[in-house]
Backbone as ProteinMPNN parsed JSONL, in Angstrom:
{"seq_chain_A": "XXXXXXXXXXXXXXXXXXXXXXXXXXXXXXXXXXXXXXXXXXXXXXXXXXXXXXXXXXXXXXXXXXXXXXXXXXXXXXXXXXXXXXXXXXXXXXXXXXX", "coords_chain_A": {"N_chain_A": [[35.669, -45.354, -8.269], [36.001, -42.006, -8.281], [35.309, -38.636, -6.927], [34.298, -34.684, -6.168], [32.469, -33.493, -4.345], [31.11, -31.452, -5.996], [31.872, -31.621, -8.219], [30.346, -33.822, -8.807], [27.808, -32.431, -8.852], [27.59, -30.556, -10.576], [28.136, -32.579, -13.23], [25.631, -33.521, -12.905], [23.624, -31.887, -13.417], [24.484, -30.406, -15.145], [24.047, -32.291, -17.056], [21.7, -34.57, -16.559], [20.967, -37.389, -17.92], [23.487, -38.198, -18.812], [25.065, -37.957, -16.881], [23.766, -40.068, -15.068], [24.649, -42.143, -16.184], [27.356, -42.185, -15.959], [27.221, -42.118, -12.781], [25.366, -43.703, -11.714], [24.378, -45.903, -9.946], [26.732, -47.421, -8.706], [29.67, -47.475, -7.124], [30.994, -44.766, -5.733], [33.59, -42.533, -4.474], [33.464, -39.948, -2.816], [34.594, -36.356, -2.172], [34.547, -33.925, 0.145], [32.869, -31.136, 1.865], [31.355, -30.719, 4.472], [27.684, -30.294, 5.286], [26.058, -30.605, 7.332], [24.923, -32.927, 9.796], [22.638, -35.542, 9.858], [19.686, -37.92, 11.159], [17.299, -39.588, 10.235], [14.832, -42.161, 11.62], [16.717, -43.637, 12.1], [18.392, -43.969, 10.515], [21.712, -42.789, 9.792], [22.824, -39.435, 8.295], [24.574, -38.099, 6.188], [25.874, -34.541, 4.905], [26.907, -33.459, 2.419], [28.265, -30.139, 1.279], [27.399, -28.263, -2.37], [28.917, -27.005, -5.2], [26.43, -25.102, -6.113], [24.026, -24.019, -3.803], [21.627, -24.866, -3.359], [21.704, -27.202, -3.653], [22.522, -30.73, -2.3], [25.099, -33.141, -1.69], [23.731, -36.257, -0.367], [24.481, -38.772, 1.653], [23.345, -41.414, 2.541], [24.324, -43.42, 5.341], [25.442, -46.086, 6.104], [23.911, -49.138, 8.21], [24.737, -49.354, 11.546], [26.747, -47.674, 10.935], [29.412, -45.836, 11.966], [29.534, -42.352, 12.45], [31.158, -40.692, 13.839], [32.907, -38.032, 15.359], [31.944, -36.288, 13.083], [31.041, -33.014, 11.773], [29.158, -30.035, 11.036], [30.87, -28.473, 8.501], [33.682, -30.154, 8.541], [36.031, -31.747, 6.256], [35.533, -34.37, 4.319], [35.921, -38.084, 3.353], [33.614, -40.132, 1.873], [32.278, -43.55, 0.881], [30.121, -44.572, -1.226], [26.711, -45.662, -2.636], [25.604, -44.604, -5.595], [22.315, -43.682, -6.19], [20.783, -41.885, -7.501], [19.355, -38.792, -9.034], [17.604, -36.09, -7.429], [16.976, -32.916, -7.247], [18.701, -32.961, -5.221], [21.785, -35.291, -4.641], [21.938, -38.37, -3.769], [23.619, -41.138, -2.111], [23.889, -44.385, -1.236], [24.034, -46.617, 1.625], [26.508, -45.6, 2.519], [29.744, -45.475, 3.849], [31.788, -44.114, 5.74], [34.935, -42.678, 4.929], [37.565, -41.419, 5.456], [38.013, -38.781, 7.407]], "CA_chain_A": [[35.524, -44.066, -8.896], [36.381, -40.531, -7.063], [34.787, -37.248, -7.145], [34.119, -34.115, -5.0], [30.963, -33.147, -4.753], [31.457, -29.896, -6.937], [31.99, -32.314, -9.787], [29.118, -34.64, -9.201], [26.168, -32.156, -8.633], [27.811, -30.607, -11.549], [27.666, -33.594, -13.769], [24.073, -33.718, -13.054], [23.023, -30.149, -13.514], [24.385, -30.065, -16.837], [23.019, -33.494, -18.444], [21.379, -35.564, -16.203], [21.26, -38.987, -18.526], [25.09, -38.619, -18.386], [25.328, -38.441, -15.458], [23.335, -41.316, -14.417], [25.663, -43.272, -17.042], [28.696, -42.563, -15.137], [27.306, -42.263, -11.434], [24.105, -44.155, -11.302], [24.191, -47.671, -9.571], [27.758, -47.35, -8.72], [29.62, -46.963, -5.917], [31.586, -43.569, -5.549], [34.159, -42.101, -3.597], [33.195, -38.414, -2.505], [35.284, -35.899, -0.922], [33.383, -32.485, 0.216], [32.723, -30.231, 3.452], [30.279, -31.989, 5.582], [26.804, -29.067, 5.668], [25.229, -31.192, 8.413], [24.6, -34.288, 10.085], [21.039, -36.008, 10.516], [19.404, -38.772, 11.606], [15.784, -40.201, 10.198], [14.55, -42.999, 11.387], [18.035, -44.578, 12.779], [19.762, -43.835, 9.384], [22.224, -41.255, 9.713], [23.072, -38.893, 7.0], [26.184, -36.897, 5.856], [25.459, -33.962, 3.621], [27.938, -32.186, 1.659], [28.038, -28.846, 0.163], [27.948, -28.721, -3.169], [28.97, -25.146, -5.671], [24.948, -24.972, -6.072], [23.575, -23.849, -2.183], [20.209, -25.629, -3.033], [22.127, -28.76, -4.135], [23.9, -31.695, -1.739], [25.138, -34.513, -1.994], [23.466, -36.808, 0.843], [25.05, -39.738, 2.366], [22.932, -42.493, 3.896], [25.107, -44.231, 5.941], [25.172, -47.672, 6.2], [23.554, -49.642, 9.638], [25.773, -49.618, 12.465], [28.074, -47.17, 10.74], [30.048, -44.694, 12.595], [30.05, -41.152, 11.932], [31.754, -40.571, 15.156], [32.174, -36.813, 15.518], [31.846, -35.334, 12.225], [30.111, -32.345, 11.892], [29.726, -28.822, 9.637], [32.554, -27.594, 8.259], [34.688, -30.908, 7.876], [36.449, -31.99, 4.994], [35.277, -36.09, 4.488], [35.583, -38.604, 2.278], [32.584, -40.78, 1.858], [32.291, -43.963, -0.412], [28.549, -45.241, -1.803], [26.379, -46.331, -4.249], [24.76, -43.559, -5.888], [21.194, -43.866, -6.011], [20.069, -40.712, -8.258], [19.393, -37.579, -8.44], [16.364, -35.462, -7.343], [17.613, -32.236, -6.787], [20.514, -33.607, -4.362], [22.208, -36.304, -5.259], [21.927, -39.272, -2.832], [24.482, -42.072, -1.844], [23.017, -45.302, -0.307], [24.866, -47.592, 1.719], [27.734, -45.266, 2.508], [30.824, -45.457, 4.963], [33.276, -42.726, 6.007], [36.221, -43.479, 4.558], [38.639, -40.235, 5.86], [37.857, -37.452, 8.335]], "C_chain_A": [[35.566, -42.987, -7.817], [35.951, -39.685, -7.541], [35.233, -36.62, -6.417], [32.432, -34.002, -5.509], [30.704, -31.894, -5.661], [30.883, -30.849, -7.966], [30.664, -33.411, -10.038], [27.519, -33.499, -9.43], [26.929, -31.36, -9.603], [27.524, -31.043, -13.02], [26.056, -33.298, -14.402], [23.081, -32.611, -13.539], [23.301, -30.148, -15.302], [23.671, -30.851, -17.708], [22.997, -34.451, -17.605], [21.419, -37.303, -16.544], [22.773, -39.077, -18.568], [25.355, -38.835, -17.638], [25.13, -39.813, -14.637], [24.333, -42.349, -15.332], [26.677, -43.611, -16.564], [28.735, -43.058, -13.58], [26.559, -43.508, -10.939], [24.287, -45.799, -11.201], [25.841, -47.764, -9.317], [28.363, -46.967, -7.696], [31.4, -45.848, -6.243], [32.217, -43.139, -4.47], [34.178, -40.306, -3.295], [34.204, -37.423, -1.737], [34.617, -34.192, -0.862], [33.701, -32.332, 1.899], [31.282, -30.699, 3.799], [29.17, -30.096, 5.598], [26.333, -29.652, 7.333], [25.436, -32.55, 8.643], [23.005, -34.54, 10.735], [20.835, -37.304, 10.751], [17.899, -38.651, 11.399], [15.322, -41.733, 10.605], [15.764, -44.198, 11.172], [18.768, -45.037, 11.168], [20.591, -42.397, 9.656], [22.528, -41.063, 8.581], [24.115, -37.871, 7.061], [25.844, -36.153, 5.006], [26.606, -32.813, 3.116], [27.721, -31.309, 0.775], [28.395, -29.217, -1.14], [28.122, -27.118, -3.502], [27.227, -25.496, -6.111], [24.397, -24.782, -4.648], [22.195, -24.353, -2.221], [20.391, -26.791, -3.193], [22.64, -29.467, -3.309], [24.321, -33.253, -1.795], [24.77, -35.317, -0.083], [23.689, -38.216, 0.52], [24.387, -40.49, 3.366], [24.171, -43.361, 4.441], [24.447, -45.637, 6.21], [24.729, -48.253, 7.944], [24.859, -49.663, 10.004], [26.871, -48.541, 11.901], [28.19, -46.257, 11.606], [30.131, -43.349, 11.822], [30.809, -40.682, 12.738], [31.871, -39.037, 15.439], [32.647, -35.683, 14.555], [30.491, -34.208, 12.597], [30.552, -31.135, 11.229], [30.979, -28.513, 9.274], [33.795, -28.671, 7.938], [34.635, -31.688, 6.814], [36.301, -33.803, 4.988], [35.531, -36.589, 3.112], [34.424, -39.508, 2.195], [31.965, -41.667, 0.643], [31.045, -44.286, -0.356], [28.214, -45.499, -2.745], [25.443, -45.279, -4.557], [23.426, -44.595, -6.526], [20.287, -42.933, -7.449], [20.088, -39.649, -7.981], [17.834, -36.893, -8.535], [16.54, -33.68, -6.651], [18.817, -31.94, -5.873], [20.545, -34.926, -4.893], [22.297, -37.008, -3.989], [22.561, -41.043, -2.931], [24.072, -42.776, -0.768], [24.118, -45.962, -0.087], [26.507, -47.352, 1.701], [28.801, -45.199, 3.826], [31.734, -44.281, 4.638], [34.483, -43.535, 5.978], [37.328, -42.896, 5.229], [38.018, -39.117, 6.524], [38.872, -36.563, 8.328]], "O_chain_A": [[35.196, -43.148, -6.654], [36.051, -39.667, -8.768], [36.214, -36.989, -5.771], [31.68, -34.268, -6.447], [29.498, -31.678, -5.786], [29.743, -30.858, -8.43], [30.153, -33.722, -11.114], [26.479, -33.799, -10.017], [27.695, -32.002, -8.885], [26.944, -30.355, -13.86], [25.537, -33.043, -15.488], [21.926, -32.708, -13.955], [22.571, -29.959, -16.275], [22.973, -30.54, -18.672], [23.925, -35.26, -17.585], [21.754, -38.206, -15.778], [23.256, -40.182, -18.319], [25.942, -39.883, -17.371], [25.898, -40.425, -13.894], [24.64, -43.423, -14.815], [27.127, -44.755, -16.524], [29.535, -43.837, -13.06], [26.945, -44.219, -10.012], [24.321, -46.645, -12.094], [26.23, -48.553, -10.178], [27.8, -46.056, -7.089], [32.467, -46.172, -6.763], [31.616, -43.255, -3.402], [35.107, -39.616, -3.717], [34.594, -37.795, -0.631], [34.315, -33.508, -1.84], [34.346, -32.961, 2.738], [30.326, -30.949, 3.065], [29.704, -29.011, 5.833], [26.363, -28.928, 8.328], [26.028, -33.285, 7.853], [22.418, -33.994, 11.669], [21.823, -38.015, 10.569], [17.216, -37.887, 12.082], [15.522, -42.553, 9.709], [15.79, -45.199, 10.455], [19.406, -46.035, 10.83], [20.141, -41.252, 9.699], [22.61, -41.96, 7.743], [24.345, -37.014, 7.914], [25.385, -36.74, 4.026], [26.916, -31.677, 3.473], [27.145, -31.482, -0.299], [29.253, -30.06, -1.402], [27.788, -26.19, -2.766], [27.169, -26.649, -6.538], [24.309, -25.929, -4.212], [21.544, -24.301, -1.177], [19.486, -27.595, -2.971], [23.769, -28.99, -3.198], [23.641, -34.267, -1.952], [25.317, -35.036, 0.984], [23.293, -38.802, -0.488], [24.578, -40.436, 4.581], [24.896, -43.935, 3.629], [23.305, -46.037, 6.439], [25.315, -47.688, 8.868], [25.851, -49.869, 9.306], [27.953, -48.576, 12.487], [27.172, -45.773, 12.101], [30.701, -43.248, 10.736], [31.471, -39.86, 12.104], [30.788, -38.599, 15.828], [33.316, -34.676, 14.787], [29.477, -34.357, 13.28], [31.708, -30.922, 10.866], [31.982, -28.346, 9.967], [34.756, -28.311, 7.257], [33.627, -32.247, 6.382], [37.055, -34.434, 5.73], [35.449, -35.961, 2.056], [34.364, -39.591, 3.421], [31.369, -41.166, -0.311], [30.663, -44.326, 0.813], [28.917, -45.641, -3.746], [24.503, -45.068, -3.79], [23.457, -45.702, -7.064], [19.377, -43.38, -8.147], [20.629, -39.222, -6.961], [17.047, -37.095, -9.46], [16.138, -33.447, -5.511], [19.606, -30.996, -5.833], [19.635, -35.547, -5.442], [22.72, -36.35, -3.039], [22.076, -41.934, -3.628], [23.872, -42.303, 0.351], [25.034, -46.107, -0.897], [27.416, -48.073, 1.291], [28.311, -44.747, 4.861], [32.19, -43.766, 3.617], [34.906, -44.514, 6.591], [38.162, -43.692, 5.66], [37.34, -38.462, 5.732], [38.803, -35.542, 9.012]]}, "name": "protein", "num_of_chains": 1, "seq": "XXXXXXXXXXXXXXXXXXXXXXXXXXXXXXXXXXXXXXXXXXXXXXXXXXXXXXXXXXXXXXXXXXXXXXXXXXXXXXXXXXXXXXXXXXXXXXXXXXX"}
């Protein structure tokens, strides 16, 4: 399945139980503008803008994965397993697919 992130934090904004019907437990292919990159606790994270500026879609990355040198402003793709949503929408267990 393919999105952007527009269309998922979208989704969710309008009718959450739909959302989780289509996204939830599933693994998703994202494509968005990278806000940041972090690191908690030797997970890194990818976070893409979404059209909402309090909303993003965040991207745990998977152990050992490479983000290599993304950072604000680029355009990614990023596949995972959506997880839920709690004001951002969060993708577990994700790899960079396209830089």
């Amino acid at each position: 399945m393919e999105a952007t992130s527009d269309e998922i934090i979208a989704a969710y904004e309008a009718d959450e139980k739909a959302a989780d019907g289509v996204y939830l437990g599933k693994v998703v292919q994202v494509t968005g503008k990278v806000s940041g990159v972090t690191e908690e606790e030797g997970t890194k994270k990818i976070q893409l803008e979404t059209s909402n500026p309090m909303a993003l879609i965040i991207c745990e990355m998977e152990t050992g994965t490479e983000t290599g040198d993304v950072k604000a402003g680029d355009m990614v793709i990023v596949k995972g397993m959506c997880s839920g949503y709690l004001s951002d929408v969060i993708l577990v267990q994700s790899t960079l697919v396209k830089k």
